[in-house]
MARPA-568615 format. One record per atom (N, C-alpha, C): residue number from 1; residue in three letters; atom name; x, y, z. Coordinates in pm, 1 decimal, decimal comma, always signed. Example, Ala and Ser with C-alpha at 12.3 -4.5 7.8 and 13.67 -1.06 7.14 Angstrom:
 seq type atom        X        Y        Z
   1  ALA    N  +1319,0   -569,0   +780,0
   1  ALA   CA  +1230,0   -450,0   +780,0
   1  ALA    C  +1320,0   -330,0   +780,0
   2  SER    N  +1285,0   -225,0   +708,0
   2  SER   CA  +1367,0   -106,0   +714,0
   2  SER    C  +1290,0     +3,0   +787,0
% end
This chain:
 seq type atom        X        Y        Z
   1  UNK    N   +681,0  +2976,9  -1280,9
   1  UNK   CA   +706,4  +2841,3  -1324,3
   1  UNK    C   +664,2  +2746,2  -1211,5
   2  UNK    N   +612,1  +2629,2  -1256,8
   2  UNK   CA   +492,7  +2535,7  -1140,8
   2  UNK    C   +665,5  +2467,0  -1143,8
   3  UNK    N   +587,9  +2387,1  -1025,5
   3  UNK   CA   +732,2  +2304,8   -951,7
   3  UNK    C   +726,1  +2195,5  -1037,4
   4  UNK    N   +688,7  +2138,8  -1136,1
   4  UNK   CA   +666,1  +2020,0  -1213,8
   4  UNK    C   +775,4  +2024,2  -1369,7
   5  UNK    N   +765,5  +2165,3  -1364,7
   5  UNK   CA   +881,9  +2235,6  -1457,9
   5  UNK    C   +992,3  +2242,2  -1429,5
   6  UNK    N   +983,6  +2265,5  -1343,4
   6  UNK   CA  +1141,8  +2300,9  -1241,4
   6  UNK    C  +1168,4  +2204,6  -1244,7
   7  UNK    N  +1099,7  +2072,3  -1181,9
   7  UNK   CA  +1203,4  +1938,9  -1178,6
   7  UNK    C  +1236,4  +1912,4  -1298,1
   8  UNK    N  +1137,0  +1878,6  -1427,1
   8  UNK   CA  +1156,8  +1836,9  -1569,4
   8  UNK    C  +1311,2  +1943,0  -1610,5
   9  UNK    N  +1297,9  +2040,2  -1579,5
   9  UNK   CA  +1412,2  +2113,9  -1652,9
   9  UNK    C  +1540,8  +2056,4  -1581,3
  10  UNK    N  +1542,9  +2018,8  -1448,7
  10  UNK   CA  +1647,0  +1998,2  -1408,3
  10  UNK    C  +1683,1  +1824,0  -1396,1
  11  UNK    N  +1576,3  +1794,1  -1441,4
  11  UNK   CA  +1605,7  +1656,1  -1474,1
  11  UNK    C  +1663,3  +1675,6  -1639,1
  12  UNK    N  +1609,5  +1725,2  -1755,4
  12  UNK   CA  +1640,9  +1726,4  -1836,8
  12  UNK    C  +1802,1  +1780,9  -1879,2
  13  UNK    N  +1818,8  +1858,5  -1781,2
  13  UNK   CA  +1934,0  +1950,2  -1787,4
  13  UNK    C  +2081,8  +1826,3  -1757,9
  14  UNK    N  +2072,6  +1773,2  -1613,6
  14  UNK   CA  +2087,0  +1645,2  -1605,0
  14  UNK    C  +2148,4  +1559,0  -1676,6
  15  UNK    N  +2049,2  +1497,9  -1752,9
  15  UNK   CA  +2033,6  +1392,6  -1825,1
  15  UNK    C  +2212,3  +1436,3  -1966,0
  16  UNK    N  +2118,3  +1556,1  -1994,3
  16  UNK   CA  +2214,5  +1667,8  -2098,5
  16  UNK    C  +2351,2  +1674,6  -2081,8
  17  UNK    N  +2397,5  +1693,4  -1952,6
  17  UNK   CA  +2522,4  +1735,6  -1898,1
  17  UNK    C  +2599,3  +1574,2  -1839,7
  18  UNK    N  +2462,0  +1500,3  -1799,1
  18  UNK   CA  +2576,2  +1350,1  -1760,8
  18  UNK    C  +2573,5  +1253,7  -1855,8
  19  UNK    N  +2542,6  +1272,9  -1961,6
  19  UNK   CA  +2541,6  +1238,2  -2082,6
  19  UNK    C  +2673,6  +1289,0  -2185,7
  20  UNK    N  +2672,6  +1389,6  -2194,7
  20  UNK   CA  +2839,3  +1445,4  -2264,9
  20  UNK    C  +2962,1  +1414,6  -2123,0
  21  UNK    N  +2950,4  +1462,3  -2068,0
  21  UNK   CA  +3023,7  +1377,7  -1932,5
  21  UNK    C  +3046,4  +1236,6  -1943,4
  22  UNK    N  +2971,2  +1130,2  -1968,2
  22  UNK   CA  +2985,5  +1024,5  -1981,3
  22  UNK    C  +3049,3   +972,3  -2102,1
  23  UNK    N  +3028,6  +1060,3  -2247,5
  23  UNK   CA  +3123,4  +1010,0  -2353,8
  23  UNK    C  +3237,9  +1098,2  -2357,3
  24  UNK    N  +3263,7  +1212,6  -2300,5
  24  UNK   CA  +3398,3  +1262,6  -2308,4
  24  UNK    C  +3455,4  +1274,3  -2172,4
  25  UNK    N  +3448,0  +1165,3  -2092,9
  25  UNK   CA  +3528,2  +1138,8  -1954,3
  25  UNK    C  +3644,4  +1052,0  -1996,8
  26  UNK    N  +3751,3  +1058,7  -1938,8
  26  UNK   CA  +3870,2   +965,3  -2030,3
  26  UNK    C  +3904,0   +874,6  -1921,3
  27  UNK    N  +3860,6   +871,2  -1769,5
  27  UNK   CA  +3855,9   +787,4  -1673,3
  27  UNK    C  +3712,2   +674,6  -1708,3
  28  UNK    N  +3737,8   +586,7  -1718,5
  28  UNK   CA  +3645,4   +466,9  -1740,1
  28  UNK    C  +3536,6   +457,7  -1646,0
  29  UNK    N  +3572,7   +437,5  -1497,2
  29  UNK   CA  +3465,9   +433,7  -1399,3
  29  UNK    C  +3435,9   +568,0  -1397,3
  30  UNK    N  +3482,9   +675,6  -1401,8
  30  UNK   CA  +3369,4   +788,9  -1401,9
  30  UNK    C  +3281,3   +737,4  -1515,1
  31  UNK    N  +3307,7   +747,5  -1618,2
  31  UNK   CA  +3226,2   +750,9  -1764,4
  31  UNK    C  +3055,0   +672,9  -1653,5
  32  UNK    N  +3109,6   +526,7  -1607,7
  32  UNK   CA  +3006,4   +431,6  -1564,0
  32  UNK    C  +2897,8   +530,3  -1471,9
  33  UNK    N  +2965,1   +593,0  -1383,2
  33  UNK   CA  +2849,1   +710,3  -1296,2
  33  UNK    C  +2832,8   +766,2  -1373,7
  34  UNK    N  +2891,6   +836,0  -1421,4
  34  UNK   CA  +2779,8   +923,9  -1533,1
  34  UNK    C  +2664,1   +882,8  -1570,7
  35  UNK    N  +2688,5   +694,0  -1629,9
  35  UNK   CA  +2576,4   +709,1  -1746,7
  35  UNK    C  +2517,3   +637,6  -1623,3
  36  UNK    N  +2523,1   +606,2  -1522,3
  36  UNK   CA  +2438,4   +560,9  -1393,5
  36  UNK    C  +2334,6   +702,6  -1358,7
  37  UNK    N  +2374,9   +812,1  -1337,5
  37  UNK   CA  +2321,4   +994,8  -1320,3
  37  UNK    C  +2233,4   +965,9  -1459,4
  38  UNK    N  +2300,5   +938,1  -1515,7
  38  UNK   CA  +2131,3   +968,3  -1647,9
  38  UNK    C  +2041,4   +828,3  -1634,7
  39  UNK    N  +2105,8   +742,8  -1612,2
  39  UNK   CA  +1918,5   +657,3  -1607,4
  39  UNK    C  +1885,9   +642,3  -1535,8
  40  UNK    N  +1919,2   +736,0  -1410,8
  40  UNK   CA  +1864,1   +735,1  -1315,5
  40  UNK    C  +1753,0   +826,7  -1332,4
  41  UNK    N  +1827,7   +986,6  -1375,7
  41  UNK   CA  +1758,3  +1077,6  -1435,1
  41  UNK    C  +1644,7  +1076,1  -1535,4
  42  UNK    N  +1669,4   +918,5  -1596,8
  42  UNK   CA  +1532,3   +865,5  -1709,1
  42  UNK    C  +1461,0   +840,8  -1613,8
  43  UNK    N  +1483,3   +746,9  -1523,0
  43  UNK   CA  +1353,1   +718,5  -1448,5
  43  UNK    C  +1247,2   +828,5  -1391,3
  44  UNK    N  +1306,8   +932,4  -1367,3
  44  UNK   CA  +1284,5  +1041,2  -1290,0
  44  UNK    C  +1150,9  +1053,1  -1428,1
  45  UNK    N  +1248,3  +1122,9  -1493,9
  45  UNK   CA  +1147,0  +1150,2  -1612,9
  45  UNK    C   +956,6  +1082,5  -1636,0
  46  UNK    N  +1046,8   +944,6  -1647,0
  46  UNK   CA   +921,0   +775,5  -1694,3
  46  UNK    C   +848,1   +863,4  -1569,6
  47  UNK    N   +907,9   +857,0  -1435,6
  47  UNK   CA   +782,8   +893,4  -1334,3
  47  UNK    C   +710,8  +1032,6  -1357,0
  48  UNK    N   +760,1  +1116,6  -1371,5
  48  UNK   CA   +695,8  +1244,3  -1417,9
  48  UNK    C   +572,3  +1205,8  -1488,6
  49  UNK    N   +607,4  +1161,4  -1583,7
  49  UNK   CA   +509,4  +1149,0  -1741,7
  49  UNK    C   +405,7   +994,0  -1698,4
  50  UNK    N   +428,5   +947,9  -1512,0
  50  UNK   CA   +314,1   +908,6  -1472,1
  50  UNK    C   +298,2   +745,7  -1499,7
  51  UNK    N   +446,7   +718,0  -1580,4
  51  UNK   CA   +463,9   +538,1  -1589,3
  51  UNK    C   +570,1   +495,8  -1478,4
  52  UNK    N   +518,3   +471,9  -1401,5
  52  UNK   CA   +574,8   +445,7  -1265,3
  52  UNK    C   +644,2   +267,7  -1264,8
  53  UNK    N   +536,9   +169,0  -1331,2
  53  UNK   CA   +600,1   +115,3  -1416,0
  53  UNK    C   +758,4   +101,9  -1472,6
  54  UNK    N   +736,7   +134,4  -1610,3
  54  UNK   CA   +854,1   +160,4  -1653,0
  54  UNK    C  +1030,1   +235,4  -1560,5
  55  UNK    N   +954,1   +339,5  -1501,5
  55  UNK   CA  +1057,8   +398,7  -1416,7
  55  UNK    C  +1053,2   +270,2  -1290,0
  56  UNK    N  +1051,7   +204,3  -1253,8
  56  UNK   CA  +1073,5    +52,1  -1184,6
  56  UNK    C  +1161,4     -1,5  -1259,6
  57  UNK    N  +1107,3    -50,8  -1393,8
  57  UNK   CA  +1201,3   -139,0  -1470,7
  57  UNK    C  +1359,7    -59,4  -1475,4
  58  UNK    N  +1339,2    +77,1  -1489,1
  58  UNK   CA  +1463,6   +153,9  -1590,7
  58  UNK    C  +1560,0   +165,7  -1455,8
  59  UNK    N  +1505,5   +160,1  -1295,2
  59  UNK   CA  +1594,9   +179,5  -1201,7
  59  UNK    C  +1654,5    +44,1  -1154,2
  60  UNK    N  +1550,9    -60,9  -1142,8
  60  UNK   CA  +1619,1   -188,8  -1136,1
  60  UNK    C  +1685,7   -292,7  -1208,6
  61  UNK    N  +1630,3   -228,5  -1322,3
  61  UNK   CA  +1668,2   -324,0  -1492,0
  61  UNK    C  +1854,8   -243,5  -1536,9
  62  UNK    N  +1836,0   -127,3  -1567,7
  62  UNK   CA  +1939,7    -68,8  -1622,0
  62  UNK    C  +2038,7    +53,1  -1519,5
  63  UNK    N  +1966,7   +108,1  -1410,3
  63  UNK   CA  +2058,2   +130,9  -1337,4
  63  UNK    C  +2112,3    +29,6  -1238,3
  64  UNK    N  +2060,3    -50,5  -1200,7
  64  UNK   CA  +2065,8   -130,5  -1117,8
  64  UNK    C  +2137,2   -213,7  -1141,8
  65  UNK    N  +2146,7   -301,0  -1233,5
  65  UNK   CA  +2179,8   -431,7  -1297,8
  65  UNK    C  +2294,1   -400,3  -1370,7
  66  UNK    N  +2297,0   -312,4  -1523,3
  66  UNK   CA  +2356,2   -296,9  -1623,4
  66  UNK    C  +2484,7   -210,9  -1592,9
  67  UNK    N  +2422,0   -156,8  -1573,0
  67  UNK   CA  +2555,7    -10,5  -1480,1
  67  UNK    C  +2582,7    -64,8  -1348,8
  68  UNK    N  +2588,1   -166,7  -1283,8
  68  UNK   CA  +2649,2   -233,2  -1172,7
  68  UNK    C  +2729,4   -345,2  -1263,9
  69  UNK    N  +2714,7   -399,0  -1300,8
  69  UNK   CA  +2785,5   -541,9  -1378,6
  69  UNK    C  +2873,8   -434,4  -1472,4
  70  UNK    N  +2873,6   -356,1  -1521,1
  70  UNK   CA  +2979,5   -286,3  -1581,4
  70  UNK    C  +3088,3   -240,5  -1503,7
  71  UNK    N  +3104,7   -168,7  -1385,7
  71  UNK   CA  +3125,8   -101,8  -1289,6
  71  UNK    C  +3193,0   -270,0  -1240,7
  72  UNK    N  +3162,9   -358,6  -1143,4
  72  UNK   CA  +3192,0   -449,7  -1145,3
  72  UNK    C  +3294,0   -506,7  -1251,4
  73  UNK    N  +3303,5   -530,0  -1385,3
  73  UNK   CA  +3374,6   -580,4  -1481,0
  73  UNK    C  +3523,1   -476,5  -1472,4
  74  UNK    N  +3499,8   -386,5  -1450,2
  74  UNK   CA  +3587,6   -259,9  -1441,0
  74  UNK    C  +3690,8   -271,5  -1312,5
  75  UNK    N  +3606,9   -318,3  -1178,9
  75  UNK   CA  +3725,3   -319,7  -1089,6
  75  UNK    C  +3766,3   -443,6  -1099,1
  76  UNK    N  +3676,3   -525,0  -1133,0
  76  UNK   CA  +3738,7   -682,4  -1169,8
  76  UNK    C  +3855,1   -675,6  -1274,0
  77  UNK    N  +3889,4   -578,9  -1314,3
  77  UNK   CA  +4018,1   -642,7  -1417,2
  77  UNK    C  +4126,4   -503,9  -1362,1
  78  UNK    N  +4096,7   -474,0  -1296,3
  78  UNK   CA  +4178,8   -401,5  -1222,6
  78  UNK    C  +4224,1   -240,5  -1310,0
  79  UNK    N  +4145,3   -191,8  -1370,1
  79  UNK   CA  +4132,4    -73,5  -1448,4
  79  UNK    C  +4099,1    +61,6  -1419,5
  80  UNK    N  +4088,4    +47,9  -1304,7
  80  UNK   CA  +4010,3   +192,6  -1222,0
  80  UNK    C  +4090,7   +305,9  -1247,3
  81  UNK    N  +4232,3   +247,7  -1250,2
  81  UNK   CA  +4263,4   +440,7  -1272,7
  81  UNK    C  +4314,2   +471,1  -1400,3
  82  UNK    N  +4286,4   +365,3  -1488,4
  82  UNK   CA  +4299,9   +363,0  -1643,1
  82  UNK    C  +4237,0   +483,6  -1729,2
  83  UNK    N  +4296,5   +565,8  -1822,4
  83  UNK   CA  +4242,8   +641,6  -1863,4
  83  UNK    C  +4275,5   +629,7  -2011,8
  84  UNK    N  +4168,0   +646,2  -2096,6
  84  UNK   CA  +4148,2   +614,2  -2216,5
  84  UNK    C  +4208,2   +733,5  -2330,3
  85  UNK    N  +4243,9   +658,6  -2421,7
  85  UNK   CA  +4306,6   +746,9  -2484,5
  85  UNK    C  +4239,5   +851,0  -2554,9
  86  UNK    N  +4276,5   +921,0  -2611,1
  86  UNK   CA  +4185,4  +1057,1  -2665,1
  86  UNK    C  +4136,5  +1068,1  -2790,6
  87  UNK    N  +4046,9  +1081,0  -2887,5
  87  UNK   CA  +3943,4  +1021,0  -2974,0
  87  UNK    C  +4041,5  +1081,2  -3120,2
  88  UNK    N  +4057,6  +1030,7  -3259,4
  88  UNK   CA  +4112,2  +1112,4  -3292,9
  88  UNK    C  +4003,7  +1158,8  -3359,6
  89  UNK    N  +4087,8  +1316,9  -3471,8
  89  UNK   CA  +3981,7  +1409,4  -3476,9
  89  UNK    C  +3871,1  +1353,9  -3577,2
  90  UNK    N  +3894,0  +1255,6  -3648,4
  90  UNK   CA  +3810,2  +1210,0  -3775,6
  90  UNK    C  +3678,4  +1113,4  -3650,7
  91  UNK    N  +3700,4  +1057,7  -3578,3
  91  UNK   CA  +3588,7   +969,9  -3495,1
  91  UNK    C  +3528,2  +1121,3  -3443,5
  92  UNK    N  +3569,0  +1193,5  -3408,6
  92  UNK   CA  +3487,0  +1307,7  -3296,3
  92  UNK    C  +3423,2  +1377,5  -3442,6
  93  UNK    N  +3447,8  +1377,1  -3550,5
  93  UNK   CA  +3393,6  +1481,2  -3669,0
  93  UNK    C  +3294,5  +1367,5  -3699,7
  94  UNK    N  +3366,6  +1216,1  -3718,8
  94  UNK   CA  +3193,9  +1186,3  -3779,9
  94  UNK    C  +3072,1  +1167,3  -3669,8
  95  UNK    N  +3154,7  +1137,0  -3518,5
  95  UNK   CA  +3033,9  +1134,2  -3395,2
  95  UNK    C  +2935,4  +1238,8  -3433,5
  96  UNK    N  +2973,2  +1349,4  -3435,4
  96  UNK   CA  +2920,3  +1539,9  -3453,2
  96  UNK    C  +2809,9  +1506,2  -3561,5
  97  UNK    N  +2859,4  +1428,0  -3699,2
  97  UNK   CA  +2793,5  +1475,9  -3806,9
  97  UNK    C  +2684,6  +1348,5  -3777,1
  98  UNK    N  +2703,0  +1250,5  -3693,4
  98  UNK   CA  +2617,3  +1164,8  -3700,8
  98  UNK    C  +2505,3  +1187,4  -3603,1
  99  UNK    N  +2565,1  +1233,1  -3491,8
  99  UNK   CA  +2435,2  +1299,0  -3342,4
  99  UNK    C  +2364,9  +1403,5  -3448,5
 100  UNK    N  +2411,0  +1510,5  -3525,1
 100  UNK   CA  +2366,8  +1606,2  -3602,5
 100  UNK    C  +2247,9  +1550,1  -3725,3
 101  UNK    N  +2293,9  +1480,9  -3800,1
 101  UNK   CA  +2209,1  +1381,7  -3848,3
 101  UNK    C  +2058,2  +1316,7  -3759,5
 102  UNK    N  +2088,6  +1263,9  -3676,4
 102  UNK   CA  +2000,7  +1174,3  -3598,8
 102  UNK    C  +1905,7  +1272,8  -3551,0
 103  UNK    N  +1974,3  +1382,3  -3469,4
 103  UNK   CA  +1862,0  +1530,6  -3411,0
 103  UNK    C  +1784,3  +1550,4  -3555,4
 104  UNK    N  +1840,9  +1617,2  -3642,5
 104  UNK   CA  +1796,0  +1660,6  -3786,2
 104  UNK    C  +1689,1  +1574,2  -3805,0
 105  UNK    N  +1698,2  +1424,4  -3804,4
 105  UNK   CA  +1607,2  +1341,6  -3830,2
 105  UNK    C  +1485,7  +1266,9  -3739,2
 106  UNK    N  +1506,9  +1337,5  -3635,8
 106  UNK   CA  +1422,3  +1287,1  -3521,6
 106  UNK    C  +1319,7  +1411,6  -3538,3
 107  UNK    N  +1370,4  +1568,7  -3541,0
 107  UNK   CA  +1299,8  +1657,9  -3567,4
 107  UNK    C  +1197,5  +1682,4  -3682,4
 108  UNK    N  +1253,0  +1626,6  -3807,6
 108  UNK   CA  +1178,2  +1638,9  -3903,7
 108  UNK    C  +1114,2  +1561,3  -3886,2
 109  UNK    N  +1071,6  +1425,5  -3844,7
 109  UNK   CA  +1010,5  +1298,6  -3804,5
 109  UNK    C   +876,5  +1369,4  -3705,5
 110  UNK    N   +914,0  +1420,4  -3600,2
 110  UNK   CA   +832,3  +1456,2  -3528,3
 110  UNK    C   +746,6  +1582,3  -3569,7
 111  UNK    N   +842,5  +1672,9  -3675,5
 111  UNK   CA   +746,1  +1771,4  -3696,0
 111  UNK    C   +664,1  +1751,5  -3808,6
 112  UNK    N   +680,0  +1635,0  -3889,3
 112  UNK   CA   +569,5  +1622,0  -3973,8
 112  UNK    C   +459,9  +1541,8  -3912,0
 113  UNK    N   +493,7  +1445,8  -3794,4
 113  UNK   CA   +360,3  +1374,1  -3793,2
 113  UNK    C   +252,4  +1435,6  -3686,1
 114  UNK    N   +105,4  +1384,7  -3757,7
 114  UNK   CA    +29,2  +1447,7  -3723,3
 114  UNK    C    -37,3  +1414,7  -3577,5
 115  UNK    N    -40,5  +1462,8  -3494,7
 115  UNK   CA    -21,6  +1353,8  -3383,4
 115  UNK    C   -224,7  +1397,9  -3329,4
 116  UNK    N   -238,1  +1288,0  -3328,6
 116  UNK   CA   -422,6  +1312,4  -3305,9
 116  UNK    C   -463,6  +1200,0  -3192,8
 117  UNK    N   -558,5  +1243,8  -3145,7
 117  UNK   CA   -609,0  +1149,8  -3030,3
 117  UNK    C   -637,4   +992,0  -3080,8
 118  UNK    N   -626,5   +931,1  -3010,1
 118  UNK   CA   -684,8   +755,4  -3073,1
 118  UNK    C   -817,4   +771,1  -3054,0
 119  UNK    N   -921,4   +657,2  -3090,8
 119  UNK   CA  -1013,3   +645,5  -3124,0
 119  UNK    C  -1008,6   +487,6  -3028,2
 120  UNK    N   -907,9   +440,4  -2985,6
 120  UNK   CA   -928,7   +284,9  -2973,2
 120  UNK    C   -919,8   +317,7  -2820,2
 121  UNK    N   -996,2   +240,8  -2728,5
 121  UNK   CA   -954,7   +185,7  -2587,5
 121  UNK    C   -900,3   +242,3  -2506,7
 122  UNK    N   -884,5   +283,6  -2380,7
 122  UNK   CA   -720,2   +277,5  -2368,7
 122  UNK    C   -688,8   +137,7  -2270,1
 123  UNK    N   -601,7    +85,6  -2294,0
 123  UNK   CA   -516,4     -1,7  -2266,1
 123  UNK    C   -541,9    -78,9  -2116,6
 124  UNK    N   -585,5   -114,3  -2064,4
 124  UNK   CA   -581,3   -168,6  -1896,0
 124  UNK    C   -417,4   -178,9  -1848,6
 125  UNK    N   -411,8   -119,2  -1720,0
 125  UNK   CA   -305,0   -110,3  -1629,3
 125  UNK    C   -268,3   -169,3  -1523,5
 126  UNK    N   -362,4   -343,9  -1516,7
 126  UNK   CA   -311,6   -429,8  -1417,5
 126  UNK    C   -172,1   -501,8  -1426,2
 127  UNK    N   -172,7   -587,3  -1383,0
 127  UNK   CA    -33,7   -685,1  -1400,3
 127  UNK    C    -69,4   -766,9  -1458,5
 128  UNK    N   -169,5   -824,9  -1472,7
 128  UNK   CA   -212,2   -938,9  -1597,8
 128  UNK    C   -172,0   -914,9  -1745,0
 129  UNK    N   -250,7   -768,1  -1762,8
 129  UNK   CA   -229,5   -707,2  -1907,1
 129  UNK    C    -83,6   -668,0  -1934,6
 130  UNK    N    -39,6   -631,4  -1824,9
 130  UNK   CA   +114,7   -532,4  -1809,7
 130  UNK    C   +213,3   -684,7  -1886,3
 131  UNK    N   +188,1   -797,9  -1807,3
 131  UNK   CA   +269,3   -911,1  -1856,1
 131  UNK    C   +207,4   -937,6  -1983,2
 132  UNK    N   +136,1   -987,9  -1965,8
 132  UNK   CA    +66,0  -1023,0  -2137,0
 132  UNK    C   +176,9   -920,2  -2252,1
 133  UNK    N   +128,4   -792,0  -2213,2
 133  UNK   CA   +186,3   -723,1  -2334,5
 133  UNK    C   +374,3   -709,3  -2358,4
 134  UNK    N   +402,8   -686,8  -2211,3
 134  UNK   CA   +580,0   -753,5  -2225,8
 134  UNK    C   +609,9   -902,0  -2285,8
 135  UNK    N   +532,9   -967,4  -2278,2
 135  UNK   CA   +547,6  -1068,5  -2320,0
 135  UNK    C   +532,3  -1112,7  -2456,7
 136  UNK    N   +433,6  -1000,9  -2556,4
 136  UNK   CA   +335,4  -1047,1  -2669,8
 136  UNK    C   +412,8  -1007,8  -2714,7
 137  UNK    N   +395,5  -1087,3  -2843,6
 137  UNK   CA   +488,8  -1038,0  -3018,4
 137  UNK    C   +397,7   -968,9  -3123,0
 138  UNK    N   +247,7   -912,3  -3062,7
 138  UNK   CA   +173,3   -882,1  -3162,2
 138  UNK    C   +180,5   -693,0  -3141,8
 139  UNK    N    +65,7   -664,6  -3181,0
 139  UNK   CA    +64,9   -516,5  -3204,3
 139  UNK    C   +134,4   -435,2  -3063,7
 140  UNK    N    +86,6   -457,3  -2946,7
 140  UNK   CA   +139,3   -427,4  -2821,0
 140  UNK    C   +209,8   -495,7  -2743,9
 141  UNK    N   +296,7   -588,3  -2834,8
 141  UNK   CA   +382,4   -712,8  -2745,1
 141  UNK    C   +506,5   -593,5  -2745,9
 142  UNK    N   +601,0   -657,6  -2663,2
 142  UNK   CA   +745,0   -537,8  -2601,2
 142  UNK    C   +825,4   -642,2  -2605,1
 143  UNK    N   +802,7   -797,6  -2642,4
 143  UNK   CA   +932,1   -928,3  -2641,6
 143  UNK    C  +1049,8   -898,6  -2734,5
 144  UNK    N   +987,3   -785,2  -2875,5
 144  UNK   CA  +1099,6   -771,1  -2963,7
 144  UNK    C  +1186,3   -644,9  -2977,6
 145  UNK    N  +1121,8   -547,0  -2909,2
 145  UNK   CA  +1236,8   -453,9  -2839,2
 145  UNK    C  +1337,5   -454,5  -2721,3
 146  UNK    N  +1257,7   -564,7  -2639,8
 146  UNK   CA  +1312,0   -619,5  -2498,0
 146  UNK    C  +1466,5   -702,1  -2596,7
 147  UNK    N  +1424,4   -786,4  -2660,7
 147  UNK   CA  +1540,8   -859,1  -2743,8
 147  UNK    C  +1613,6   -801,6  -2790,3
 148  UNK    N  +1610,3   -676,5  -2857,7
 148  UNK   CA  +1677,6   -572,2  -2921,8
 148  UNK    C  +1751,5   -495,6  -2869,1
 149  UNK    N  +1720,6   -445,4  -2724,6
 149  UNK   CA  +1786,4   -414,8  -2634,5
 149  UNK    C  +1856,3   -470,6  -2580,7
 150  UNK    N  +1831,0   -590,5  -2534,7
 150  UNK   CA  +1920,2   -679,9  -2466,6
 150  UNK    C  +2076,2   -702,5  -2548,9
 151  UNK    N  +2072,4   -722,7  -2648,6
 151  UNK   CA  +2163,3   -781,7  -2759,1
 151  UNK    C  +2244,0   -639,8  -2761,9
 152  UNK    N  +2176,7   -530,8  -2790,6
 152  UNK   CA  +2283,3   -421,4  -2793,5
 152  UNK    C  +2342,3   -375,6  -2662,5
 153  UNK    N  +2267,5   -404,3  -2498,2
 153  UNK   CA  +2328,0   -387,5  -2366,6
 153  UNK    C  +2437,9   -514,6  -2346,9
 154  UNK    N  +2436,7   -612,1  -2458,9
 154  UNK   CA  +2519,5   -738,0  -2433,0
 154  UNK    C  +2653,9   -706,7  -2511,3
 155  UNK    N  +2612,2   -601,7  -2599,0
 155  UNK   CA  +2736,0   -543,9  -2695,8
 155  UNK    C  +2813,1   -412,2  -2630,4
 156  UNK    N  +2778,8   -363,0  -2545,5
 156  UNK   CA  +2831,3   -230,7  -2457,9
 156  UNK    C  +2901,0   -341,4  -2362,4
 157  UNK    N  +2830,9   -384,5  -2283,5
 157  UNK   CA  +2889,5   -468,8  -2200,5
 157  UNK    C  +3030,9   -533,9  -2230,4
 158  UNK    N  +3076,4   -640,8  -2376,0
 158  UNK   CA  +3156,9   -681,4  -2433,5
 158  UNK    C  +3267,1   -555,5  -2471,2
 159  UNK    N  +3231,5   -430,6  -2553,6
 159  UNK   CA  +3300,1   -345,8  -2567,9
 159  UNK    C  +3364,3   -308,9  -2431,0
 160  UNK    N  +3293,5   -259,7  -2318,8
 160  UNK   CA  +3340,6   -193,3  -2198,3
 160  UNK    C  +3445,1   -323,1  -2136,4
 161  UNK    N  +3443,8   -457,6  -2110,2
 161  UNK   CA  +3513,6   -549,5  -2052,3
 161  UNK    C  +3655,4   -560,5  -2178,7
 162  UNK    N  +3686,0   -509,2  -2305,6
 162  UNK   CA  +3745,9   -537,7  -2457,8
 162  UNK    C  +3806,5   -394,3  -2404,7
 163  UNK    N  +3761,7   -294,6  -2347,3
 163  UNK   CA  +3849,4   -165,7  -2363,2
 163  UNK    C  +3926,0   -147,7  -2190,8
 164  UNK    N  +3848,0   -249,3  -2115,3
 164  UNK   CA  +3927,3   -265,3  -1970,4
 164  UNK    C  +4022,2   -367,9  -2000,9
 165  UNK    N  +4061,6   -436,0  -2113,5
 165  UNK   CA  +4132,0   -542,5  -2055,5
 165  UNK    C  +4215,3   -533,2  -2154,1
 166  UNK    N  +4200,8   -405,4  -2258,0
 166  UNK   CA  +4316,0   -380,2  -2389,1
 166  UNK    C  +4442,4   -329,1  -2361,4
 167  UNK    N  +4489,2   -258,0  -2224,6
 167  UNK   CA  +4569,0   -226,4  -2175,7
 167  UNK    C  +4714,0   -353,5  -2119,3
 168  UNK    N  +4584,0   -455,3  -2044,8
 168  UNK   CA  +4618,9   -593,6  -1979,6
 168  UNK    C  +4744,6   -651,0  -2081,2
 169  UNK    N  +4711,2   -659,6  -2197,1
 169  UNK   CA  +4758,0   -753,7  -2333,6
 169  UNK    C  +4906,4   -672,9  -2346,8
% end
């Protein structure tokens, strides 16, 4: 096994393990390292697969930023050794049937399509183009997933500060 495997597996492995760690931790600020260990572990990845790029954005954008201002909101309300209560069994049965679902459907997704070389261009990799296309709303614009994301990291955020401060009340 080449050393390029070895890391991918143990990045992947990683990702796997601080990921269930992070939704079944019942301490709050652990949960936050955890999911800090996996996007960190994404970046790792983005760099592997050679978008050095992206693994920039994913370490300064979302480990950096998102998982610090959470972490932050957490000792700010004074919650650190707060531990969350335990899921009941109907939320943990439909979590199961819904991750189960989503795999099921990501797999069949991927194993039908036909995946073939392009025919078009490839893409330029300066900073001119790099902004242009974060910026564009057309075929290769990234403004309306960037938005999409944002709005749902603005909704974790609200939940995580709503479950530190439900105790407070």
């Amino acid at each position: 096994m080449t050393g390029p495997k070895i890391i991918f597996f143990i990045l992947a492995i990683s990702i796997v393990v601080f990921s269930i760690l992070s939704i079944t931790s019942r301490k709050i600020l652990r949960a936050a390292i955890y999911l800090l260990f996996v996007l960190v572990a994404m970046a790792g990845l983005y760099y592997m697969m050679n978008f050095p790029f992206l693994a920039a954005v994913q370490l300064i954008l979302y480990a950096g930023g998102i998982v610090v201002l959470i972490i932050f909101s957490i000792l700010l309300t004074s919650q650190i050794n707060s531990k969350l209560e335990p899921p009941r069994r109907s939320h943990l049965l439909s979590g199961a049937l819904t991750a189960i679902a989503g795999i099921a459907l990501s797999a069949v997704t991927i194993l039908q399509f036909a995946f073939k070389p392009s025919s078009k261009p490839a893409i330029g990799t300066d900073m001119r183009t790099i902004g242009l296309q974060l910026m564009g709303t057309g075929e290769n614009g990234y403004a309306l997933p960037f938005e999409v994301i944002s709005i749902l990291l603005l909704a974790a955020l609200v939940g995580s500060i709503f479950i530190a401060l439900k105790n407070r009340t």
